[in-house]
PASE-445082 format. One record per residue: residue in one letter; x, y, z of N, C-alpha, C in turn. Coordinates in steps of 0.1 Angstrom, whole numbers, plus 5000, padded with zeros to 4 digits. Layout:
% PASE-445082
aXYZXYZXYZ ...
% end
This chain:
% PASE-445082
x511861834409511761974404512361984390 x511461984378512061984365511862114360 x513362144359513862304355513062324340 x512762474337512362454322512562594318 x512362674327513362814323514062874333 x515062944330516063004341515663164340 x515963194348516363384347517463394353 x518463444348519863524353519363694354 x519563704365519663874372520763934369 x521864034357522964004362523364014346 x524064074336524664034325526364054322 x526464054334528064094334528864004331 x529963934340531263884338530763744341 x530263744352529663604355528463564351 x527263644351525963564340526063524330 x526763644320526963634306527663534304 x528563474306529263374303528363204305 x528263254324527763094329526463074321 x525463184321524363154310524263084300 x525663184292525563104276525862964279 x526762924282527362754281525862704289 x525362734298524262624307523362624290 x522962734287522062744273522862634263 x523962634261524462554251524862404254 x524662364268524862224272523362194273 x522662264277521262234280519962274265 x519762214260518862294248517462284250 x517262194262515462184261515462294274 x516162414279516262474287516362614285 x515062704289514662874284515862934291 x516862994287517663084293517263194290 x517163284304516263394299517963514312 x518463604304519163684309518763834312 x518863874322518164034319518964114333 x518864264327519764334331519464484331 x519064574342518264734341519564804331 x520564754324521464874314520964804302 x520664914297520064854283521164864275 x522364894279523364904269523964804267 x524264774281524464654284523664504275 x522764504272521464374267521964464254 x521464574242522064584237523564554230 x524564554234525964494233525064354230 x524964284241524964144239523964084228 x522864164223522264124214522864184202 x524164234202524864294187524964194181 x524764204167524564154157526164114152 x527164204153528564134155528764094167 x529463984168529663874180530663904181 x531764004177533064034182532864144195 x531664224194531764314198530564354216 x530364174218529864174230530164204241 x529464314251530364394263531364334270 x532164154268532564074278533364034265 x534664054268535863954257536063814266 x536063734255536763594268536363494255 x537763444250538063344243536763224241 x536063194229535363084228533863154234 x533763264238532463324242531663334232 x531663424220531363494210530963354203 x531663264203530663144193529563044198 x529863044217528263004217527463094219 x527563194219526163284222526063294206 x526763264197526063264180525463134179 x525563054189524762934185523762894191 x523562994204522662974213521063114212 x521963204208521163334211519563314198 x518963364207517363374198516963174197 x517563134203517063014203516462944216 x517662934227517462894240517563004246 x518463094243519663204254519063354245 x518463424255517863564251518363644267 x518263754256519063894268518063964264 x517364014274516664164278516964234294 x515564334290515664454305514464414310 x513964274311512964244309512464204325 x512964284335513264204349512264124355 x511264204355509964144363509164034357 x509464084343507963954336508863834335 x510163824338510963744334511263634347 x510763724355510963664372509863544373 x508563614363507163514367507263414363 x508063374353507863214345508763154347 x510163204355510963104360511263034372 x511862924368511662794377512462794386 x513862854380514862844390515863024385 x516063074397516163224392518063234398 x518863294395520163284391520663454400 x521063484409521363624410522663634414 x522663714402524363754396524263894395 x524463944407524764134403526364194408 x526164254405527464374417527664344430 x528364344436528664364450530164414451 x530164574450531164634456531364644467 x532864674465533064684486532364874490 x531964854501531364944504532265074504 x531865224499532665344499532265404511 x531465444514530665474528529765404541 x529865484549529165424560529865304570 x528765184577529765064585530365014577 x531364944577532364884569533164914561 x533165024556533565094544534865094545 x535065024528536565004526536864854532 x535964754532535864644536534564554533 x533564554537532564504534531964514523 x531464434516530464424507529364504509 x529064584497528064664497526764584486 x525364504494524364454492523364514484 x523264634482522064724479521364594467 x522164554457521664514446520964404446 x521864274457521364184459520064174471 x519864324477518864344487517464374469 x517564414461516664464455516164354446 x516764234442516864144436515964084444 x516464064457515463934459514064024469 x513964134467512364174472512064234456 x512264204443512064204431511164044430 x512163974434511463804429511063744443 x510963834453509363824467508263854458 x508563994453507164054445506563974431 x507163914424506763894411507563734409 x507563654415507763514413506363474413 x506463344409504863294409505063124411 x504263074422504662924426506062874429 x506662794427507762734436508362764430 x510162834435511162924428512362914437 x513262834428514762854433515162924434 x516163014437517063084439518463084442 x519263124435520563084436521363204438 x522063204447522963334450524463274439 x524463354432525563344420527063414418 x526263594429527463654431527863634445 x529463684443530363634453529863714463 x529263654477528463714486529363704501 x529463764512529463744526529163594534 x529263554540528763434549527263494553 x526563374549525463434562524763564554 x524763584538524063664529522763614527 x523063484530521863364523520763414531 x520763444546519863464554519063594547 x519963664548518963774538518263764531 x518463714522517463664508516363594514 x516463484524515763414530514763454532 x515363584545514563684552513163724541 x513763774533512763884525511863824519 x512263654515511463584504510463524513 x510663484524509563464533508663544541 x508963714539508263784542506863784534 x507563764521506963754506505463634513 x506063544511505463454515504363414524 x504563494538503663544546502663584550 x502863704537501663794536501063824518 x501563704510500763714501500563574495 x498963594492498163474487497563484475 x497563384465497163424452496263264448 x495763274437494163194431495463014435 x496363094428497162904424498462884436 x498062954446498662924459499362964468 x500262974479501263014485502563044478 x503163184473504663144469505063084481 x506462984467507162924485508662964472 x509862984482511062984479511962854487 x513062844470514362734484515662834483 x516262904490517662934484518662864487 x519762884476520962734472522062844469 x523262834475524262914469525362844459 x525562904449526262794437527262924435 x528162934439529363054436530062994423 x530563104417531163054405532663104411 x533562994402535162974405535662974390 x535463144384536163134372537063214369 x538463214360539463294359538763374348 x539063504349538463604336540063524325 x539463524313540463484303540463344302 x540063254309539363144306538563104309 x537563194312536163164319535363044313 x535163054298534562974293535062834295 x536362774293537162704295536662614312 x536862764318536562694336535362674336 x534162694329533062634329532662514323 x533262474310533062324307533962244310 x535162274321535862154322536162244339 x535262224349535262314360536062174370 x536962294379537662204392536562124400 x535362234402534662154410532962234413 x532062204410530862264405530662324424 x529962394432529462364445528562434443 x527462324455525962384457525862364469 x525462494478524862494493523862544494 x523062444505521462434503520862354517 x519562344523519262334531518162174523 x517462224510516262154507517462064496 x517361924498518061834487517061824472 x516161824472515161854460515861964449 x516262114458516462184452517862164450 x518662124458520362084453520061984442 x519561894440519561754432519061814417 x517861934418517562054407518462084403 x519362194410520462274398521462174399 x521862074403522961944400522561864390 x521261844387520961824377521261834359 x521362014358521662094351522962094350 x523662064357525062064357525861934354 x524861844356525461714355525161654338 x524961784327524261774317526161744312 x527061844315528161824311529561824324 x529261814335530561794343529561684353 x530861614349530961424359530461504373 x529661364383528561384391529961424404 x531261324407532061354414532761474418 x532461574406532961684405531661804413 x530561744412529461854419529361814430 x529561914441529661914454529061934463 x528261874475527161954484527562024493 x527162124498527162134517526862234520 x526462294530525662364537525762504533 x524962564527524762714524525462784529 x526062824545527262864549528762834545 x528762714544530462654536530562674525 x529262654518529462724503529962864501 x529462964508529763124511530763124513 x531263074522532663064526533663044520 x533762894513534662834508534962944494 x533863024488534063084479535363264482 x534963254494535563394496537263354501 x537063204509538563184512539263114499 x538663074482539863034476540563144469 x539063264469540363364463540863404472 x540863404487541663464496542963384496 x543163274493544063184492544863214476 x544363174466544863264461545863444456 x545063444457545563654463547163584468 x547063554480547563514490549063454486 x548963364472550163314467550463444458 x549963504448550263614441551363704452 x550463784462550963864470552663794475 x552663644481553663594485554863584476 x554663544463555863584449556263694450 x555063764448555763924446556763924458 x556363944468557263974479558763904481 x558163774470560363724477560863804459 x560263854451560663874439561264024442 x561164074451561764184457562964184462 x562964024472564363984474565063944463 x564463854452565563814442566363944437 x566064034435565964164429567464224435 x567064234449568264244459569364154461 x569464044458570463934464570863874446 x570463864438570863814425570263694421 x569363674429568263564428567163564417 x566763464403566063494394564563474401 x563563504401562363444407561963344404 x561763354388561163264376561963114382 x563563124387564163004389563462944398 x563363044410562763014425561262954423 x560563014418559162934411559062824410 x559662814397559862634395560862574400 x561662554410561662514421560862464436 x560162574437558962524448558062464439 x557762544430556362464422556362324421 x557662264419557762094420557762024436 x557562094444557162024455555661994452 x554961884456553661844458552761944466 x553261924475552361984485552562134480 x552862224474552762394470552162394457 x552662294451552062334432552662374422 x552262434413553262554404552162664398 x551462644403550162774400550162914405 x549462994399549663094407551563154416 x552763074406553363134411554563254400 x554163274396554363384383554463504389 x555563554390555863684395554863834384 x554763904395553463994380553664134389 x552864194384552564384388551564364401 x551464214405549964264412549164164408 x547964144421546864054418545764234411 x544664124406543864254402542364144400 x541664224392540164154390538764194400 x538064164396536964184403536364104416 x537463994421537063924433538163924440 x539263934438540163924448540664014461 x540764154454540564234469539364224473 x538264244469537164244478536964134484 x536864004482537063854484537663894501 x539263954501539563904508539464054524 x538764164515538464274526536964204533 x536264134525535164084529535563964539 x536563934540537063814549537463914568 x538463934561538964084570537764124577 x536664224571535764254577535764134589 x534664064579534163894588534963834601 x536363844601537363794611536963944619 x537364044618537164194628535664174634 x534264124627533164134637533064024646 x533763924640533863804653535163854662 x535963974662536563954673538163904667 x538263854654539063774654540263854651 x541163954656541964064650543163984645 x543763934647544963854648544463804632 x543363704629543063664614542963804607 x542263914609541664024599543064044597 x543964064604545764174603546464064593 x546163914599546863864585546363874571 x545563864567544963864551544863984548 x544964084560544564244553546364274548 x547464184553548464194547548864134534 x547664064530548164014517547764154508 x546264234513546464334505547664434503 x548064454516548964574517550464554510 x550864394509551764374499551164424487 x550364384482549764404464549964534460 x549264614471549564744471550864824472 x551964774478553464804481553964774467 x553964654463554464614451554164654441 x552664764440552264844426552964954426 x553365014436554065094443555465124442 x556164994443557664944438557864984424 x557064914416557264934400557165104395 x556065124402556465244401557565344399 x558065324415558865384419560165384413 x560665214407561965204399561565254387 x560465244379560565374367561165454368 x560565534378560965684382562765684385 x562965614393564365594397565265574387 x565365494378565465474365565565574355 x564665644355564765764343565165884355 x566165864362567266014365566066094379 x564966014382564166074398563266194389 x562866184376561966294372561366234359 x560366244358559466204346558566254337 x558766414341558166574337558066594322 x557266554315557466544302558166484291 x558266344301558666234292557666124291 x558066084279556865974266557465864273 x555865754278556665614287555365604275 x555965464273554665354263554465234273 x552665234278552465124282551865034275 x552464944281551864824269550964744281 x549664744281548464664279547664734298 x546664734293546364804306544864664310 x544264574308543364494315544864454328 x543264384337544564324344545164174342 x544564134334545363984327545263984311 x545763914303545563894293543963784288 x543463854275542463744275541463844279 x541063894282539863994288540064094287 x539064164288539064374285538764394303 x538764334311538464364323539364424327 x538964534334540264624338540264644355 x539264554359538864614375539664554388 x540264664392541964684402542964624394 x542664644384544164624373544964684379 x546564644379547864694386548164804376 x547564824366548264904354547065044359 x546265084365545765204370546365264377 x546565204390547165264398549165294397 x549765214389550665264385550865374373 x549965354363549365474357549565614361 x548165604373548565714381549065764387 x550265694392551565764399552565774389 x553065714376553265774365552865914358 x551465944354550966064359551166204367 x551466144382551266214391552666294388 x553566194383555066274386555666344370 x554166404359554366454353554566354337 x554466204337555066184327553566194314 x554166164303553066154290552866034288 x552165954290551665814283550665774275 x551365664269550865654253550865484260 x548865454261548865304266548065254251 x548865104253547665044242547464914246 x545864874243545964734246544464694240 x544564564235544164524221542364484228 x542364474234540964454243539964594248 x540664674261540364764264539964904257 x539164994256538665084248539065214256 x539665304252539965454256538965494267 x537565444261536865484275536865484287 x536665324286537465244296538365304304 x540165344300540465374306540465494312 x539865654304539065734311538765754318 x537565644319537565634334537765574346 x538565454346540065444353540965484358 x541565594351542365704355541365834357 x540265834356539065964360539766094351 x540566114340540866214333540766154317 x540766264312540566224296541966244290 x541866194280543266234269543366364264 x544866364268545666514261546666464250 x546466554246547666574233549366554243 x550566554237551766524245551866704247 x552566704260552466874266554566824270 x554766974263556266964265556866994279 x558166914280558366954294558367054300 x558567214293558667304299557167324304 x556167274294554667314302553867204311 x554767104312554767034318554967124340 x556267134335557067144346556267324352 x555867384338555667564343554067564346 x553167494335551867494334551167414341 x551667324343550367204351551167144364 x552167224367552767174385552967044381 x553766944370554366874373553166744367 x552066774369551066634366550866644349 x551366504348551166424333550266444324 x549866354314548866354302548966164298 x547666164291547866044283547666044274 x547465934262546565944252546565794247 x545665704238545565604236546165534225 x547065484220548065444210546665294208 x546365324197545365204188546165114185 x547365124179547265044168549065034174 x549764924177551064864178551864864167 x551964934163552764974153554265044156 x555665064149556765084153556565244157 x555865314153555765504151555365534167 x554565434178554165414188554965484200 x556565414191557365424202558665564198 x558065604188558465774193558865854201 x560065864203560465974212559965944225 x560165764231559565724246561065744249 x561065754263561865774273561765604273 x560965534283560665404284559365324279 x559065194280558565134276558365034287 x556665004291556264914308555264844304 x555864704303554864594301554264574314 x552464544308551764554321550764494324 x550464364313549564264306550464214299 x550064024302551163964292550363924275 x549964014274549363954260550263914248 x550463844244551163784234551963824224 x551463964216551764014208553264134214 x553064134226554164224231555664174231 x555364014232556663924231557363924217 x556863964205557163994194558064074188 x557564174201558764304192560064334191 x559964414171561164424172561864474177 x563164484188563564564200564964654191 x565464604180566264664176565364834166 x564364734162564064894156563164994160 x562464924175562064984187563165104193 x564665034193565165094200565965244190 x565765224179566065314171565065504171 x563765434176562565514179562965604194 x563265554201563765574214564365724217 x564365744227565365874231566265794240 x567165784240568465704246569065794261 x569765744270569365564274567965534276 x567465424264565865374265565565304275 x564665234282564365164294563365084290 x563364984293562364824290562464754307 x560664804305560364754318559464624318 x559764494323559064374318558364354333 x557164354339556364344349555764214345 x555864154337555264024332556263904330 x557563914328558463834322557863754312 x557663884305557363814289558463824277 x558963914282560163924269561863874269 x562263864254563063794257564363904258 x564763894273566063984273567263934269 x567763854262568763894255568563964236 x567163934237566864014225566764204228 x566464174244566264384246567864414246 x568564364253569864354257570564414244 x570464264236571264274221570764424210 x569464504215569064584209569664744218 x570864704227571064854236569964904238 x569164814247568564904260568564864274 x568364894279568664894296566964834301 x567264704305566464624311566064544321 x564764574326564164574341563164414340 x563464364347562364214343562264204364 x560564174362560764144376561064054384 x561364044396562163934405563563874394 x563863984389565363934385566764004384 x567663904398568164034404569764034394 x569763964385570863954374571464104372 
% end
């Protein structure tokens, strides 16, 4: 089966990226990307390469080397379905808001429309590759529909036939690019070895053959949902003893690299933080939850549904010591947040720890002034579902709006930022936060100032030496 054009369904976090690099490792190969938001294809065909809907380090210069050559973005869905060899579907799958599962399961609609799109308008023999992070036993679905396809329609140059292969992608937002040309480990599950040996093919253009992996279209599904479950899973477990260091006088960061040099544990993933966040990891692991509750398995669903309920406890904690910290009231006081994605490296902001603590910052009346060098005002908009206000004094604070806050968006990191804050809550470790100057930060201040580090990015004996009163997480000093 010799590949000669692709279609990616899908221009988001995961097409847009895996696209460009397959386009730029492969050059005798039509990458053809398409996506029903035209704003979306737009963005990506901007003519500035700084300003494509997806930030992520090293992105921006292969799509300048690839785009209008091999790698083209349209809205182009259907005609784009007909001439490809091997079709890529990479869409949404939220967890469901309504109906069975809801608040747990994956909600399919998109990937149900996708593949009775390329039943209707494929032409002769056509891979398919489930790309987004799907359920166990999704595969069947696709199956289902493409062979309905199949059944009942006949054309001059033959029977469509379908193979579906699931190829989940295993990338961190902020080095996506990075985890795609130098990947832990490629996997494809599949039933037809023709079609495995096709997209291994493609992949074996730039990652060693030992690294691409076979097995059964169900383990594939799987294995993808349990490493972010596994992951999450260490995030969630830091935070939680970083609660105890907190209490007993234990540094976390010590405790980290301490376990982290045992073999068998690692040292990944163990970074005390505000919170896991991103676009696969709670759902990843409510999608597991679900899965363990329809088989019965309650005992499995109660454990992993506790890695959520930490994540959530602990966005909750940070919170809460703000508040406790500035005197149990926050009615018209200036907090500056510093960085609202949920990692550094990306504009992605989805289950960022910095929303929902936002919000209960907010809720208890304060003003915030967030900035972060990726994310766009709109963005967080609509995140926190309210727009920007001007700063409202405490008395209209406390008389006019019952106590609920304001924000507004600080552009530009500059010393004037920190004006008349009460505190200051690191919430993204981006780089540039470790910089500042704390002594003439702290001159800006309304005193006693507060420096909240949710990242252990800064250096506290520089906040220290500048007289302010400083919070670093899991550190019970």
């Amino acid at each position: 089966m010799k590949i000669k054009k692709i279609c990616c369904i899908g221009a988001g976090y995961v097409g847009g990226p895996t696209m460009s690099v397959i386009a730029d490792k492969c050059p005798d190969i039509q990458v053809e990307v398409v996506d029903l938001n035209e704003d979306r294809i737009n963005q990506w065909n901007n003519e500035d390469f700084e300003n494509l809907p997806i930030y992520e380090p090293g992105l921006a210069e292969i799509v300048k080397r690839c785009r209008g050559k091999n790698l083209h973005f349209s809205s182009l869905v259907r005609e784009k379905i007909k001439t490809a060899d091997i079709i890529f579907i990479s869409v949404n799958t939220p967890t469901k808001k309504y109906g069975l599962g809801a608040g747990k399961a994956s909600d399919l609609k998109w990937v149900e429309r996708c593949a009775r799109e390329v039943a209707s308008y494929a032409s002769g023999h056509t891979i398919v590759v489930e790309k987004s992070t799907l359920p166990v036993r999704t595969a069947e679905v696709i199956k289902t529909i493409l062979q309905a396809s199949t059944d009942s329609i006949n054309s001059s140059s033959g029977i469509k036939t379908f193979d579906v292969l699931s190829n989940p992608e295993f990338l961190a937002e902020g080095s996506a690019v990075s985890d795609l040309l130098f990947p832990d480990r490629v996997l494809i599950g599949g039933e037809n070895k023709k079609a495995i040996d096709a997209l291994s093919n493609i992949y074996k253009k730039w990652v060693p053959e030992e690294k691409i992996l076979h097995t059964n279209i169900w383990s594939s599904e799987l294995a993808k949902l349990t490493s972010n479950a596994f992951l999450a899973q260490r995030i969630s477990s830091i935070n939680s003893i970083s609660a105890i260091c907190e209490s007993t006088g234990a540094d976390v960061r010590e405790v980290s690299r301490a376990i982290g040099k045992d073999s068998r544990i690692g040292s990944k993933f163990l970074d005390s933080g505000p919170g896991f966040g991103g676009s696969c990891f709670k759902k990843d692991i409510l999608n597991l939850v679900y899965l363990a509750k329809f088989y019965g398995l309650n005992e499995v669903a109660d454990f992993w549904e506790s890695v959520v309920n930490i994540n959530a406890w602990h966005q909750s904690r940070i919170s809460q010591l703000v508040i406790k910290n500035l005197f149990g009231t926050l009615a018209g006081k200036k907090i500056v947040i510093l960085g609202f994605a949920f990692k550094a490296n990306t504009n992605d902001t989805r289950e960022s720890a910095a929303i929902q603590i936002c919000k209960d910052l907010i809720n208890e009346g304060a003003y915030l002034v967030i900035n972060d060098p990726k994310v766009s005002p709109h963005q967080i908009t609509n995140d926190l579902g309210m727009k920007q206000l001007s700063k409202i004094s405490e008395t209209e604070s406390l008389n006019m709006y019952d106590g609920l806050g304001s924000w507004n968006y600080g552009e530009n990191l500059d010393i004037e930022i920190f004006n008349d804050a009460y505190a200051i809550l690191v919430l993204t470790e981006w780089p540039q936060y470790s910089s500042i100057n704390w002594k003439e930060v702290a001159k800006k201040m309304i005193q006693p100032g507060w420096i909240f580090d949710s990242r252990s990015i800064l250096d506290s004996e520089k906040v220290k030496n500048a007289e302010l009163n400083f919070w670093r997480v899991g550190d019970g000093s």
